[in-house]
C-alpha positions in Angstrom: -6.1 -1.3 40.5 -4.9 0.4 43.7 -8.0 0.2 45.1 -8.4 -4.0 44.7 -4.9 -3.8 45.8 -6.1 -2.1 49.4 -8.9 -4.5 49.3 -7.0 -7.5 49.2 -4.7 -6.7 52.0 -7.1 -5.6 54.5 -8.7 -8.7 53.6 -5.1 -10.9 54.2 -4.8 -8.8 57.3 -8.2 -9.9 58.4 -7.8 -13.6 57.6 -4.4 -13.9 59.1 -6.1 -12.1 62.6 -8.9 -14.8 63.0 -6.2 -17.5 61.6 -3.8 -16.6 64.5 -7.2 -16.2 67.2 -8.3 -19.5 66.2 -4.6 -20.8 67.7 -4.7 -18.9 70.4 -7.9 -20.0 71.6 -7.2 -23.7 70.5 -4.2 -23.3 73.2 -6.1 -22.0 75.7 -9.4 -24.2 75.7 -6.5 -27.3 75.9 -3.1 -26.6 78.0 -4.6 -27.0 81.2 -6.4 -30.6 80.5 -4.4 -33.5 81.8 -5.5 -35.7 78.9 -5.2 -33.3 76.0 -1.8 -34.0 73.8 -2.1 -30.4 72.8 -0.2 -28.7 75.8 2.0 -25.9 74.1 1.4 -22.9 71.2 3.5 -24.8 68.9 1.3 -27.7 69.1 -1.9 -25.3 68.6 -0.1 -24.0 65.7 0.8 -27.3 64.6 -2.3 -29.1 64.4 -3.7 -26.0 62.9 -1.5 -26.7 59.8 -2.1 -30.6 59.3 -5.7 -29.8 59.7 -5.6 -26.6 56.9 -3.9 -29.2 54.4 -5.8 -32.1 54.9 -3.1 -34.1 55.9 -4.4 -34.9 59.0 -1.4 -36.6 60.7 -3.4 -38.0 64.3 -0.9 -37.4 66.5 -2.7 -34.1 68.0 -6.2 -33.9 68.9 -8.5 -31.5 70.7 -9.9 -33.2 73.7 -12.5 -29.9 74.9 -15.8 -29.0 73.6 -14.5 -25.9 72.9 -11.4 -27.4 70.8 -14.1 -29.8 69.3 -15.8 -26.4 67.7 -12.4 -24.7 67.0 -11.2 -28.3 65.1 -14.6 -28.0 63.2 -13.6 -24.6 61.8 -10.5 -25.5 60.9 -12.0 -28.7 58.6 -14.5 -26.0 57.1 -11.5 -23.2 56.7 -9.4 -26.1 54.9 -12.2 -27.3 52.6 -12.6 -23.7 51.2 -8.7 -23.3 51.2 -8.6 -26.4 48.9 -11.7 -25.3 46.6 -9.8 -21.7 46.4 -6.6 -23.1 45.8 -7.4 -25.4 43.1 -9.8 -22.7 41.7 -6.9 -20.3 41.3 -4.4 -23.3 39.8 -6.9 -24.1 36.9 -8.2 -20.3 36.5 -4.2 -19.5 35.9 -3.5 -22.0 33.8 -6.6 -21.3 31.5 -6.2 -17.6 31.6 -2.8 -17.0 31.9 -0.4 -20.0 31.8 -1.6 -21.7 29.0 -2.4 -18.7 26.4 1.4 -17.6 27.6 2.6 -21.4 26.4 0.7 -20.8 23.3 2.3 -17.2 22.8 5.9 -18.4 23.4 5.3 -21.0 20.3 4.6 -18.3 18.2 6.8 -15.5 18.7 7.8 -15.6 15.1 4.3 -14.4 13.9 2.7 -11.0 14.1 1.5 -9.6 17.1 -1.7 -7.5 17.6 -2.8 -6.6 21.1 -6.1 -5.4 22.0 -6.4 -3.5 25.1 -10.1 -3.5 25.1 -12.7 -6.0 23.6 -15.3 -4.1 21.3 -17.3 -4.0 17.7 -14.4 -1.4 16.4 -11.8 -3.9 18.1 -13.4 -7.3 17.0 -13.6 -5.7 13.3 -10.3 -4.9 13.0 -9.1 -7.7 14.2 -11.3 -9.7 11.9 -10.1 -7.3 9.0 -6.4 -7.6 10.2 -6.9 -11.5 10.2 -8.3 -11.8 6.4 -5.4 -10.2 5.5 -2.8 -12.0 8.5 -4.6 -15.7 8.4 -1.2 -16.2 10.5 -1.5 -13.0 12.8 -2.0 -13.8 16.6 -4.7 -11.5 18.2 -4.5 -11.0 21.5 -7.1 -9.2 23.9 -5.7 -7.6 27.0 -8.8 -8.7 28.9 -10.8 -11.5 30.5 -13.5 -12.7 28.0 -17.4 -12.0 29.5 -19.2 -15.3 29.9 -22.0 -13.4 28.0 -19.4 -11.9 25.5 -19.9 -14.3 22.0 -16.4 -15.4 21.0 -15.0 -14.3 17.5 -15.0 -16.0 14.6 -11.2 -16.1 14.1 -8.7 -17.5 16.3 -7.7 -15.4 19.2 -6.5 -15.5 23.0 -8.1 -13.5 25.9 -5.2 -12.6 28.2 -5.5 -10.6 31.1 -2.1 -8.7 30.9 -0.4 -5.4 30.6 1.2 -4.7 27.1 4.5 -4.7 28.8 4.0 -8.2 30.1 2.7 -9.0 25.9 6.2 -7.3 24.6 8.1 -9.0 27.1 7.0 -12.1 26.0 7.4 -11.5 22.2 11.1 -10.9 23.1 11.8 -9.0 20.2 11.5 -12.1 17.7 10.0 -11.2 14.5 8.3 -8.0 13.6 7.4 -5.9 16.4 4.1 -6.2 18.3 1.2 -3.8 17.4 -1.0 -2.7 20.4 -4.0 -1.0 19.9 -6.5 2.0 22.5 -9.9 1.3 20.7 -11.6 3.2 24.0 -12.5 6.6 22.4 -11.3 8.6 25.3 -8.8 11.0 24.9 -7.4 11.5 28.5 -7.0 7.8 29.1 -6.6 6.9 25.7 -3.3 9.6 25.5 -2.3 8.8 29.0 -2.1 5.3 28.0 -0.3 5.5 25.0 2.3 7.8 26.9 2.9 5.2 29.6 4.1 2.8 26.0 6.5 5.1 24.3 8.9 3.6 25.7 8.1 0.2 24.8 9.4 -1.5 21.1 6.2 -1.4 19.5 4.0 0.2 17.1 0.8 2.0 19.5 -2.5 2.9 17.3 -4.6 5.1 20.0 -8.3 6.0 18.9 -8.6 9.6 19.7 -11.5 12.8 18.8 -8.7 15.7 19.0 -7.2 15.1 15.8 -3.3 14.1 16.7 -1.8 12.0 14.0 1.4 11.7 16.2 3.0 11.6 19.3 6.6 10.0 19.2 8.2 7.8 17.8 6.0 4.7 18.0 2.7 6.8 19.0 0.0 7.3 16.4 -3.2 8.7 17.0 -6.6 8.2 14.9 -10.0 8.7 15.2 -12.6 7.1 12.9 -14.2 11.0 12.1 -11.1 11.1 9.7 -11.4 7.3 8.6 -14.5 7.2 7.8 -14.3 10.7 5.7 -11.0 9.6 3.7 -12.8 6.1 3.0 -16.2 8.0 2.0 -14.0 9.9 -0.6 -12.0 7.1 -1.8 -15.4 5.1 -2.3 -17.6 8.1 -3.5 -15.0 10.4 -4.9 -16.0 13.3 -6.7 -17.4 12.9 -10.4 -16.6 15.3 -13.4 -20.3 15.9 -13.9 -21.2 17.2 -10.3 -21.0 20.8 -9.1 -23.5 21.6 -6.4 -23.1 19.1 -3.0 -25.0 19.6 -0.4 -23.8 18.5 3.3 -26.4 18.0 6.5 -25.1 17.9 9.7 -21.4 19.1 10.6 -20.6 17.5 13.9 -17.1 15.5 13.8 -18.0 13.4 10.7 -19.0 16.4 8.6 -16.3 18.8 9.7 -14.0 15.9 8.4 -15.9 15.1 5.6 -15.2 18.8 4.5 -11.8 18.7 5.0 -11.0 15.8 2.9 -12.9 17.4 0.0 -11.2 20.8 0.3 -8.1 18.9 0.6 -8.2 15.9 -2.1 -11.6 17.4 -4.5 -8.9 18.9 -7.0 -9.9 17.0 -10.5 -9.7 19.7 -13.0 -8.7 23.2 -13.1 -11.9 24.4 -15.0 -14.3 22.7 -12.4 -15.8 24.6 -9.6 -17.6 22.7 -6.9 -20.1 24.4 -4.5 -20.8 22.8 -1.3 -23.5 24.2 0.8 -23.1 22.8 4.2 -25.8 22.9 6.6 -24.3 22.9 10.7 -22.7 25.2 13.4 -19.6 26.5 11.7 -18.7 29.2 13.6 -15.5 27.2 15.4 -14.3 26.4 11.9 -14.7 29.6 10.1 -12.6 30.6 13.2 -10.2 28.1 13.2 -9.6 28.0 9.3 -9.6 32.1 8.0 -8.1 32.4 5.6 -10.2 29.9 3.7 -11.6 33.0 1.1 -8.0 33.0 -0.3 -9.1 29.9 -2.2 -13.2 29.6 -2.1 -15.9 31.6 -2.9 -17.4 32.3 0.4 -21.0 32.7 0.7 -21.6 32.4 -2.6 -21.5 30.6 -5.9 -18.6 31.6 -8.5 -17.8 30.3 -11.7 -14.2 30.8 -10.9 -13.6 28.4 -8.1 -15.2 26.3 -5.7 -17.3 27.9 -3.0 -18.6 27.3 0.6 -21.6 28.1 1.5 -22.6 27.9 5.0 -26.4 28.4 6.7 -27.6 28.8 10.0 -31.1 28.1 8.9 -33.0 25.0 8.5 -32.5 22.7 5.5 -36.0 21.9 5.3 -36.5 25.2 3.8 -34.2 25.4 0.6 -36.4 23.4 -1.4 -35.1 24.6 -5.0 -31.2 23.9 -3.7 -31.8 20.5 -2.2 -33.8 19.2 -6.0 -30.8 20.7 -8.1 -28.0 19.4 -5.5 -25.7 16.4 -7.3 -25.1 14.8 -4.0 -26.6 15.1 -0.5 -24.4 14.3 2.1 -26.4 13.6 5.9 -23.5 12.9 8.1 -25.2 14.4 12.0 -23.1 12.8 14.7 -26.6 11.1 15.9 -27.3 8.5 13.3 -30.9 8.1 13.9 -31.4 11.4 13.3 -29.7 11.0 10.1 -32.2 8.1 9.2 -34.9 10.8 10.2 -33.3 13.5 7.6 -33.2 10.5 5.2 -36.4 9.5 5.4 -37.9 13.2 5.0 -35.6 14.0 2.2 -37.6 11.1 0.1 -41.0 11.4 1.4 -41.4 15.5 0.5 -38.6 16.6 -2.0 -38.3 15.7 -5.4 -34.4 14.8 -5.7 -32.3 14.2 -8.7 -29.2 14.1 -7.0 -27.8 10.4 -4.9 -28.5 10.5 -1.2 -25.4 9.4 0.8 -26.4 8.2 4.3 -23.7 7.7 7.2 -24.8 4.8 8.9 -23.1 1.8 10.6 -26.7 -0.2 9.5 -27.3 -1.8 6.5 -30.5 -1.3 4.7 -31.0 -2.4 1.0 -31.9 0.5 -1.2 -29.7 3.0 0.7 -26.3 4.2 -0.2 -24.7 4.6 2.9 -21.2 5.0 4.1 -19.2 4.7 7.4 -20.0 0.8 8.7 -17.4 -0.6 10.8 -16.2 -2.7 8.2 -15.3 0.3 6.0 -13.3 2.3 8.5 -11.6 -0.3 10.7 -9.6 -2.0 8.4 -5.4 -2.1 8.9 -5.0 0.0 6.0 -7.1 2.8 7.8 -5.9 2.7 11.1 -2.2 2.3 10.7 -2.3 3.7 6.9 1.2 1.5 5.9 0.0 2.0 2.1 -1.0 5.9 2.4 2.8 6.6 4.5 4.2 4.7 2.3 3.1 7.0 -0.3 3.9 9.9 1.7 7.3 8.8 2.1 8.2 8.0 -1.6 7.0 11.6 -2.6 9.2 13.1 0.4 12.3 11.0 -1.4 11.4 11.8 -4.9 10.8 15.9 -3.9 14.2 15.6 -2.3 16.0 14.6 -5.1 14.6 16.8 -7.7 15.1 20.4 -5.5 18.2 21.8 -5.6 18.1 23.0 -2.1 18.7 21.6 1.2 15.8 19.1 2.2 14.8 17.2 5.0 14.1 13.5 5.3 11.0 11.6 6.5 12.4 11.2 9.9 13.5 14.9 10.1 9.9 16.5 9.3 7.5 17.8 11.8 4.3 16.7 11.8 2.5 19.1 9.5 4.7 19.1 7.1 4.2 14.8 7.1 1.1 16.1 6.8 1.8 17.7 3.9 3.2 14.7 2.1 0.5 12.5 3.4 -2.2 14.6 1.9 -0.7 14.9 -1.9 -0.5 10.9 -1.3 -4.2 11.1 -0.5 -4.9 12.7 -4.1 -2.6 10.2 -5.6 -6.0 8.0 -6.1 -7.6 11.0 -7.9 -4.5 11.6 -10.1 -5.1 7.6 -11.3 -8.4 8.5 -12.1 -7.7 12.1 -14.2 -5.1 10.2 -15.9 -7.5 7.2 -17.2 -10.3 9.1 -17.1 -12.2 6.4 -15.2 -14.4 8.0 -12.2 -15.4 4.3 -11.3 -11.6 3.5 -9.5 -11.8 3.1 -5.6 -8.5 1.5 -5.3 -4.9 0.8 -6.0 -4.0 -2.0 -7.8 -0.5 -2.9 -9.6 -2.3 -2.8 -12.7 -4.4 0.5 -12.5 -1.4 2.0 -11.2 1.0 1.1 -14.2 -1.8 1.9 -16.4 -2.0 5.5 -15.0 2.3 6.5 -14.9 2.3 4.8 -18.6 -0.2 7.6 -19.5 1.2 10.0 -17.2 4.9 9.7 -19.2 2.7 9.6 -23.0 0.9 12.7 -22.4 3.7 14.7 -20.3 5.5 14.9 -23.7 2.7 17.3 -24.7 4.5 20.9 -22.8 0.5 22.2 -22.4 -0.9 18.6 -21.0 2.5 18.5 -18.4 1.5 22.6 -17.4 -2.0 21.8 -16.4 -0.9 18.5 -14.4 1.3 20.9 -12.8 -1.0 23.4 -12.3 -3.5 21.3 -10.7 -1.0 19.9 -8.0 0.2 23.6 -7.1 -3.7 24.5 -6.6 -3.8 21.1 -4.3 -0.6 22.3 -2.6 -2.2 25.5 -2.1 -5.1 24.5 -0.4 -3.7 22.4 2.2 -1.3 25.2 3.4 -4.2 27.7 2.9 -6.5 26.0 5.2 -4.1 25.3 7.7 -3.2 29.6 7.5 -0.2 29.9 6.0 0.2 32.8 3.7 2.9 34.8 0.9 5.9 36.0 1.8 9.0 36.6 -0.1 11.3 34.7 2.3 9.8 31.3 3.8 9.5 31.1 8.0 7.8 27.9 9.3 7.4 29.5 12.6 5.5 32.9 11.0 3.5 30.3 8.7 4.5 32.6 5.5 6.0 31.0 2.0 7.3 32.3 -1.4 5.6 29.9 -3.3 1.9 30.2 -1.9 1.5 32.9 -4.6 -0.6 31.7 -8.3 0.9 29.4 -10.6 1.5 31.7 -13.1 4.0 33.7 -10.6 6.4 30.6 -10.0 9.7 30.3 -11.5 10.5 27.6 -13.8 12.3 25.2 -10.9 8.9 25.8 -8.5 6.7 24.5 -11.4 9.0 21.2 -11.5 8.9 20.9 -8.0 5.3 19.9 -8.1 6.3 16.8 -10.8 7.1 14.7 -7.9 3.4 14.1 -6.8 2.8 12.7 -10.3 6.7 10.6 -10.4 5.0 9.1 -7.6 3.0 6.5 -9.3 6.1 5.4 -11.4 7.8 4.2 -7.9 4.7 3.3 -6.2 3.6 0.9 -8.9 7.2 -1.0 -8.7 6.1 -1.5 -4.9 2.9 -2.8 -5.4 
């Protein structure tokens, strides 16, 4: 922008130099004829103007050859002043004028500006509108001539997100603005510069921030597309041996969510053998053998089983594995691993394939239209969630709490997780592997069964039990550890400790994941 700036006023430098010449040598060529009426600067200068605006007066005219040949460029120079001029009139009132005219007559509505026109930004808008037929989408950038124009309303406008909020003018809910560029210096350098505007940011990112500040949230479709492959595929009772190829960015996260939210029974133990470079999260995450079997399969809990070696050569593990997971960064070369894996291994597991193509026959995961939806990006159902749990932990604990606002961002973390297994709660409690979503009904269904069965002491132990082993995992793999006395900053706390060691007030504490449905199903 600097640079164009520069440009243009060398350029107004330059033009107002010959501009200025011209006169001068339109004075000079005509002063010292008896004849010409042209006799001072101010004439020059004069004439210069009623020729430039086509207004063409009469009462000065060059009499010289050479103020012939200046006249003549002056009559070209106005033509193209005319053409600009009227060119920058109608290309201001298409691009900016009018679209701001629309805006102001729709200030009531809700807001979403695009900084950047893409497939991930054109799908969630199209997502955002099915839900929003109202919503006003707004891209902060001149449409391509080659660029073919959505299928839902929208305005191309070629302004800054201040200029957007300004014009909003706080009337209504507050404008959304969303960084789809997956860059993270200028995607976070970006979404600094708005902090201090009134608006919700969404900033696609690859370093994992959930949060900046206040109106700053961070998201980055590794993590999208893993929590929706879960919620769409979640784990069934019958499987115990996964298999994952490839752990780049979507299989790390892919990982995480199933160590994190894969809790469905106490007496099932899950072994996933992952295939990838994991030396950078073996590092990152050790004290992951607190809780897993590492290395090798146990009959006591789940295990993680990672190889350096190729996958082509486990032959026997790949025929008994329940699921196959190929999740490389590259996605042909996981349509490559696909294709092998049918053509020379006898499978009786289902292949899942992440891939933003669509091919009939293949169960694939991760499209566009899966992972940019509104409820992904700016998770308003899952926070919600969080929230309500925060409330209901608050008011059941006896000691001094903190409130939403007050928490730091792992332990919203925290809350945000055991809101991520609420889906897998719904489906213990109905026994119904087959759910992939909330619904008023499904939800009402599962807090009904949750208060029949809760009466049972043994039934309301295990649901206990099997939150406190969720609750440990998260704080596990994010290497916090026992100690008598808790200390956020040391990462140690009294409870991280088996279930059978907690006091009678800790086991209660871990009802309020499970209280959770009875307040989320009056919301929905």
């Amino acid at each position: 922008m600097k640079r164009r700036k520069k440009i243009y006023l060398y350029m107004t430098v330059v033009l107002l130099c010959i501009y200025f010449g011209l006169v001068m040598l339109l004075y000079f060529s005509e002063y010292e004829d008896s004849s010409a009426s042209i006799r001072t600067f101010s004439d020059a200068f004069w004439y210069s103007l009623v020729t430039l605006t086509t207004v063409g007066y009469g009462d000065l005219t060059p009499v010289t050859p050479l103020g012939h040949g200046v006249g003549v460029v002056f009559l070209f120079l106005s033509a193209g002043m005319m053409m600009t001029l009227f060119g920058a009139v109608i290309s201001f009132v298409t691009s900016e004028g009018l679209p701001f005219l629309m805006l102001g007559f729709q200030r009531k509505k809700n807001w979403y500006y695009f900084a950047d026109y893409g497939a991930e930004a054109n799908t969630l808008a199209e997502n955002i509108f099915k839900e929003d037929p109202d919503a006003v989408i707004i891209y902060g950038e001149k449409r391509d001539e080659q660029m073919e124009f959505p299928d839902y309303p929208c305005l191309f406008i070629s302004a800054s997100p201040a200029r957007i909020v300004a014009c909003k003018k706080n009337v209504g809910l507050r404008c959304k603005i969303f960084l789809m560029k997956e860059n993270d210096i200028g995607v976070n350098s970006r979404a600094i510069d708005l902090h201090k505007l009134p608006v919700d940011v969404y900033a696609r990112t690859t370093n994992g921030h959930d949060h900046l500040s206040g109106n700053i949230n961070f998201f980055h479709s590794y993590d999208c597309c893993a929590r929706q492959y879960w919620r769409s595929k979640a784990l069934c009772s019958y499987e115990n041996t996964i298999v994952l190829i490839g752990f780049g960015n979507y299989g790390r996260c892919i990982l995480e969510r199933a160590i994190l939210t894969n809790i469905i029974s106490v007496n099932q133990h899950v072994a996933y053998h992952i295939f990838g470079e994991a030396k950078e999260f073996l590092a990152m995450h050790s004290r992951l053998n607190e809780m897993f079997s590492m290395g090798e399969e146990s009959e006591k809990r789940d295990s993680l089983i990672f190889y350096d070696g190729l996958w082509e050569e486990c032959h026997t593990l790949l025929e008994r594995a329940d699921r196959i997971i190929i999740c490389p960064d590259d996605e042909p070369e996981g349509w490559n691993i696909f294709w092998r894996l049918n053509q020379y291994y006898k499978l009786n597991g289902q292949i899942h394939l992440h891939s933003n193509r669509k091919a009939p026959g293949v169960c694939y995961f991760g499209t566009n239209e899966e992972i940019y939806t509104p409820n992904q990006i700016m998770r308003t159902e899952l926070n919600r969630a969080a929230i309500t749990i925060n409330e209901i932990f608050c008011k059941s604990v006896s000691y001094p709490t903190l409130s939403w606002d007050e928490l730091d961002d792992f332990h919203r973390e925290s809350k945000i997780t055991a809101a991520d297994h609420l889906l897998m709660k719904i489906r213990i409690l109905l026994k119904d592997e087959t759910i992939t979503d909330f619904t008023a009904e499904t939800v009402e269904r599962a807090y009904k069964k949750y208060c029949e069965t809760k009466r049972d002491e043994s039934v309301q132990d295990m649901y206990r039990r099997l939150d406190h082993l969720r609750w440990l995992r998260f704080y596990t793999f994010y290497n916090w550890s026992y100690g008598q006395e808790r200390n956020d900053d040391k990462r140690v706390h009294p409870m991280l400790c088996p279930y059978a060691e907690l006091t009678a007030e800790q086991r209660k504490e871990r009802d309020a994941a499970w209280e959770l449905l009875g307040s989320f199903s009056s919301g929905l």
